[in-house]
Structures are given as C-alpha cells and as structure tokens.
BAPALO-834716 format. One line per 10 residues: number of its first residue (from 1); their letters; for each residue x, z, y of C-alpha. Coordinates in Angstrom, 1 decimal, decimal comma. Layout:
N
NUM) A) X:Z:Y; ...;
END
This chain:
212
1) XXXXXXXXXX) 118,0:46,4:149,5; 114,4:46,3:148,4; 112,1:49,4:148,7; 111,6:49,4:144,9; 115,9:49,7:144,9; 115,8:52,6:147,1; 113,5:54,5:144,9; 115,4:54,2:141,8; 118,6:55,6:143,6; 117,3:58,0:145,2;
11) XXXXXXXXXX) 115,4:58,9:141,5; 118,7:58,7:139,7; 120,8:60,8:142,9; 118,0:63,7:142,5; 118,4:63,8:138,7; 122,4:63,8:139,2; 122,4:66,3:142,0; 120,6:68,7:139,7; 122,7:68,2:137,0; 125,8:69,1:139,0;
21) XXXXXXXXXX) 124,1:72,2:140,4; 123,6:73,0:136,6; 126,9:72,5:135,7; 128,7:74,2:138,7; 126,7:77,1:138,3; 127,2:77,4:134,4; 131,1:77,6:135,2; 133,3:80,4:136,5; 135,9:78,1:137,8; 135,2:74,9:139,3;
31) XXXXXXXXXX) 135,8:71,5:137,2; 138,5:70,0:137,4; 138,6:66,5:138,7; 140,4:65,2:135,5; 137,2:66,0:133,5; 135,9:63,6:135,8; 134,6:61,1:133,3; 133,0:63,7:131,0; 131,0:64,7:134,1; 130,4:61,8:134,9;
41) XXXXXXXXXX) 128,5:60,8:131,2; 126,8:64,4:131,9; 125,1:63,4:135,2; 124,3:59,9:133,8; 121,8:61,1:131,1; 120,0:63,2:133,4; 120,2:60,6:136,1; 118,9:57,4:133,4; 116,3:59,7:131,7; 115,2:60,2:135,3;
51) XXXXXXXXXX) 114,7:56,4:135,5; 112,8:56,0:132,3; 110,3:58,2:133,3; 110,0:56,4:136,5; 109,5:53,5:135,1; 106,8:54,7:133,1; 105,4:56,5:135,9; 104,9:53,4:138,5; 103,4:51,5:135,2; 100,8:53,8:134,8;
61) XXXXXXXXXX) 100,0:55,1:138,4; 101,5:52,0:140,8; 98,1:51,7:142,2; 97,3:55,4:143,0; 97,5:55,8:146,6; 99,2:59,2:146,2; 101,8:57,7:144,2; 104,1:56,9:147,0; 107,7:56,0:147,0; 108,6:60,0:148,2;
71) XXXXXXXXXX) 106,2:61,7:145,2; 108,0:59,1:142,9; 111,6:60,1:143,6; 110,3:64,2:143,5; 108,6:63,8:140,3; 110,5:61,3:138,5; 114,3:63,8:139,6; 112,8:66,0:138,7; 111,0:65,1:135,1; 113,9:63,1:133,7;
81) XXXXXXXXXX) 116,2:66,2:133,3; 113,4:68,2:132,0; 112,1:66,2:129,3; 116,0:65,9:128,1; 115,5:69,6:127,5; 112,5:70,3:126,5; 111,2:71,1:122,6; 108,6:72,3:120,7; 109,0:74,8:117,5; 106,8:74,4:114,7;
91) XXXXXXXXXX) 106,6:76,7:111,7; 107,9:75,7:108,6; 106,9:78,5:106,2; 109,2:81,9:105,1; 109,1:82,9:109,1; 111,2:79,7:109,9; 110,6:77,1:112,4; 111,6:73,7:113,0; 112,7:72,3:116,3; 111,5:69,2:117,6;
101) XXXXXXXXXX) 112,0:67,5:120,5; 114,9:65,6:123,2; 116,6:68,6:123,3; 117,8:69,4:119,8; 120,1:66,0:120,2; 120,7:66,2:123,9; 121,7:70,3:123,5; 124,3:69,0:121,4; 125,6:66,1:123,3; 125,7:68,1:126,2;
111) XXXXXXXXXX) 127,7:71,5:124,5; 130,1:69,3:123,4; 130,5:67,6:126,6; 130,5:70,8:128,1; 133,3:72,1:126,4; 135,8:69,4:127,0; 135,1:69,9:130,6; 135,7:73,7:130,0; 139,1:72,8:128,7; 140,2:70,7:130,7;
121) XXXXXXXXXX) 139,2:72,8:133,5; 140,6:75,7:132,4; 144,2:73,7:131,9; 143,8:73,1:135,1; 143,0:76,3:136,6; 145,9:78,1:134,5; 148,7:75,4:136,2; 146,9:76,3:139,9; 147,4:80,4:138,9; 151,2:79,8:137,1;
131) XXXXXXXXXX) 152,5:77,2:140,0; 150,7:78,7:143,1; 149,1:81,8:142,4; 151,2:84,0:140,7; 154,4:83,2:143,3; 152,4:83,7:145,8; 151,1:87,1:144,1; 155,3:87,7:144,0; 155,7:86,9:147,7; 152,7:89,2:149,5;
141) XXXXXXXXXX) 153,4:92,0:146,8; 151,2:94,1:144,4; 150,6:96,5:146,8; 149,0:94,4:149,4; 147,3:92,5:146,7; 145,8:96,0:145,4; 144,7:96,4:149,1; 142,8:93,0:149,1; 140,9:93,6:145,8; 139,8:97,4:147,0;
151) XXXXXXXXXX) 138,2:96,2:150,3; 136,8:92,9:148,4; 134,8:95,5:146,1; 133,8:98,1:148,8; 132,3:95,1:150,8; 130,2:93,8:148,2; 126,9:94,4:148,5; 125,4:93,4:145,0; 127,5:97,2:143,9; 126,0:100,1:144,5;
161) XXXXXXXXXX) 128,8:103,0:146,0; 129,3:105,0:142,4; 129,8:100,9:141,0; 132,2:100,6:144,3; 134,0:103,7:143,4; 134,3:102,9:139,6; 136,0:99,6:140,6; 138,2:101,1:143,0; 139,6:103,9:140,7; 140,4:100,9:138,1;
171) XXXXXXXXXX) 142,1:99,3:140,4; 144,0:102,1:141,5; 145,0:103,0:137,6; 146,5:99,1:136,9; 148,8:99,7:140,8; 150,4:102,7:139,6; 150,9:102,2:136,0; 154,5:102,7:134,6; 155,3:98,8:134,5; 157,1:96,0:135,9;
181) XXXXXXXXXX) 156,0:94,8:139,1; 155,5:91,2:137,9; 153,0:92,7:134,9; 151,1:94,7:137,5; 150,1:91,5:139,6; 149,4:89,7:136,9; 147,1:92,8:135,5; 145,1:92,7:138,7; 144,5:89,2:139,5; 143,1:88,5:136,0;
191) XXXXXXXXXX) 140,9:91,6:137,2; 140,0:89,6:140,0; 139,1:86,8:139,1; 137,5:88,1:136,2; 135,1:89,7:138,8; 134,3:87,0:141,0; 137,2:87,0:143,0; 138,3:84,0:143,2; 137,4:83,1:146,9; 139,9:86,0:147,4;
201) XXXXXXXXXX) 143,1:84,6:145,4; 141,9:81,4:147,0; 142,8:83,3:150,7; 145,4:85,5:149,2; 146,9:82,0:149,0; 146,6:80,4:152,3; 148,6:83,5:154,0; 152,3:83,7:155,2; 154,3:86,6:154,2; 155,0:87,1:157,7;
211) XX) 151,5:88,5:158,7; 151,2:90,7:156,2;
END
C-alpha cells in the first residue's frame, strides 16, 4: 500500500475515532450493535468530510516541507468533523438571525440519525434489564441491592458528603416503603442507573447468589 494510501486511512480512522468518542459520550447507555448501520453512516461523514479537506490540503500545501504525511492525518481528522459543524449567524433584521453554514444540514442529518440509534438502543437496553437484570435483581434481593447502591454513592468522589447523605436517605426511603418487593427493585435500579450506575447493575449481574 502506497504512502499516499496510508495517509488517507489513517485521515479517515482519526475523523471516525472522534466521531465515536462524540457519540459514546452523548449517550447514557451504550449503542446497541443493531444500530450498527446508522453508526456506521454517522462515522462516514465525519470520516469523508475529513478526506475532502485532505485533498484540498495536499493540493494547496504538497510542496511545504512541514506538510508531512503525520501534520496531514492531525490536521485533516481533525478539520473534516469540524467544518461539518461549524456556522456562521448573520442578522437578518427585527433581532433575527440567519444561520449559514455545513452545520444547519449536517445538525439535522445527524439528530435524526441520532435518534434512531437512541431507539434502537434503548430497545435494546430494556430487553438486557427485563431478561437479565431484573431476575437477577429477584435472585440477590432488594436488600443487598439497596446495600450496593449505598456504598456506590458514599464512594463517589464527584459528591460532596451532605450530596452522599442526600442520596443515601433516598435510597433508604424507596427500601422500606410499604410495597411489593418486586416494585421496590425495580424503584431502585431505575435510581441507579439513572445516576450513573450502570457499571454497578453491570456487576450486580455477574454474581452468584451463593456469595452474597
């Protein structure tokens, strides 16, 4: 494979490694694999607007000598996701303005993209909790699982001790409410997970009843 090759994979791998990072981190839950082929278009228009610009790059600066194959890759990963987002307002009279720019037709490609990856996800994620989760829940008890989620909050360090406390009192009120056992661990691992917890139901379901 040519040098020239190289450079445009490597260009296109930045732009689609960044794009992935942007998507994982915009998510709660991790995508699902059957959204696969929505991600998939996602990382593609970062990764070809990524070549474009490297192409215009190495037609305009091939015979720089800083413009080596390493400051091409950086620049052009880089570049190819930004200009997809970037815009410019410009004032249109009666304190509006008018958007201009990659982004206002990108944004909208990508929200909607976005969204059937939410969903899909999210189908997804609610089999894993009905199937695995929630018999599992059944299996350690709602006592022991009220146990995990109070040392999960008092190790935290992003919460300060009256934030620990707070947390711990809530979790304290759903364990001894006046309800079915089944409604109770259901009540505190949407609590979880709704405050980052999923690394925890995640181990909650890799244990054996027997070492509890």
């Amino acid at each position: 494979m040519s040098a020239l090759s190289w450079v445009f994979g490597l260009t296109f791998a930045l732009a689609a490694i960044l794009s992935t990072l942007e998507l994982f981190t915009s998510l709660r839950k991790p995508p699902s694999w059957r959204a696969g082929i929505y991600i998939l278009v996602r990382v593609s228009l970062d990764g070809i607007s990524s070549l474009i610009i490297l192409a215009f790059l190495q037609s305009a600066y091939n015979n720089a000598t800083w413009f080596s194959p390493l400051v091409q890759v950086a620049v052009s990963g880089v570049l190819g996701p930004a200009v997809l987002r970037s815009q410019i307002e410009l004032p249109c009279g009666d304190n509006q303005a008018r958007r201009l720019g990659l982004q206002v037709l990108y944004g909208r490609i990508r929200a909607s993209l976005d969204v059937k990856i939410d969903n899909i996800s999210a189908v997804a994620e609610s089999r894993w909790i009905q199937s695995i989760v929630l018999p599992k829940i059944k299996e350690l008890g709602v006592d022991y699982l009220a146990s995990r989620i109070e040392y999960y909050m008092r190790s935290l360090e992003r919460l300060d001790q009256e934030q620990k406390e707070v947390q711990v009192r809530f979790v304290k009120q759903l364990e001894e409410e006046d309800t079915f056992e089944e409604a109770k661990g259901r009540a505190l691992l949407q609590y979880l997970m709704d405050n980052g917890g999923r690394s925890v139901v995640k181990s909650l379901c890799r244990e054996r009843n027997d070492s509890v």
